[in-house]
Legacy VTK file of the C-alpha trace (Angstrom):
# vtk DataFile Version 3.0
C-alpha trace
ASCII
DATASET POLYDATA
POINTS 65 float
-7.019 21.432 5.343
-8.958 18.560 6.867
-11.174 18.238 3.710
-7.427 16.877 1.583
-7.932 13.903 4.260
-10.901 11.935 2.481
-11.771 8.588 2.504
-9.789 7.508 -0.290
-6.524 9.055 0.964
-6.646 7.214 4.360
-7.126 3.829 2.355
-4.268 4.874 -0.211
-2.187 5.344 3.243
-3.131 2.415 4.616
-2.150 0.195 1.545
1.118 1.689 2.181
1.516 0.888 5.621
0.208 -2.647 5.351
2.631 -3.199 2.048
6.159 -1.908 4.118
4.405 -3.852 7.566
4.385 -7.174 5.321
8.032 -6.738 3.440
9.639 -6.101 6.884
8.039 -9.449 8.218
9.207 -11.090 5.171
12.409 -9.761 5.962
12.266 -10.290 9.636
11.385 -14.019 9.130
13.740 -14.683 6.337
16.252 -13.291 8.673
17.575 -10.673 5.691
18.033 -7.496 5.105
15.797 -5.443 3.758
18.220 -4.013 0.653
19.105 -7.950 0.129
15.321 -7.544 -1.210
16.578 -6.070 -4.360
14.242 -5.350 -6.842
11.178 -6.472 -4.394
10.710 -4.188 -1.747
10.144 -1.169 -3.795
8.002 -3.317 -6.544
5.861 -4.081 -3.430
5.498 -0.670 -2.466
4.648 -0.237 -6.453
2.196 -3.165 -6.269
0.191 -1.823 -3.352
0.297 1.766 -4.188
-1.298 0.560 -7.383
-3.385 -1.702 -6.069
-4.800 0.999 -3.616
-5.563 3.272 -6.471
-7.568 0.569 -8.554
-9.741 -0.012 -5.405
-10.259 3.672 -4.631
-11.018 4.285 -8.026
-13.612 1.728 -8.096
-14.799 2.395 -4.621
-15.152 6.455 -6.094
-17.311 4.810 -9.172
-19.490 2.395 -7.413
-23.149 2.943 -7.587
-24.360 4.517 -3.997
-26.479 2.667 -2.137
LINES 1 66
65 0 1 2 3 4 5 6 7 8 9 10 11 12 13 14 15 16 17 18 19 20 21 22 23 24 25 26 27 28 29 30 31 32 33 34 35 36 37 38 39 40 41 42 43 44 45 46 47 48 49 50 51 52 53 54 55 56 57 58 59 60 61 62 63 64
């Protein structure tokens, strides 16, 4: 079981976290709520979970050192 929780999966996770952290501060500032969002809090979540798999799958082809 512990060999599912790699490297690239606790980076994935993190761009998650980090992505919701942000849209509820942009919420939290703009004094809104987070549905008022509309399309843009999922598309973030979208955005980073993409993002996140770019970088791992560069990361996962990168020449080692």
């Amino acid at each position: 079981m512990s060999n599912l929780i790699t490297a690239n999966v606790l980076r994935h996770l993190a761009w998650q976290v980090a992505a919701a952290a942000i849209t509820a501060a942009v919420a939290a500032i703009g004094h809104v709520d987070y549905s008022s969002l509309g399309l843009y809090a999922p598309l973030a979540q979208s955005a980073a979970a993409l993002l996140g798999s770019i970088v791992n799958e560069w990361l996962s082809a990168a020449p080692k050192a």
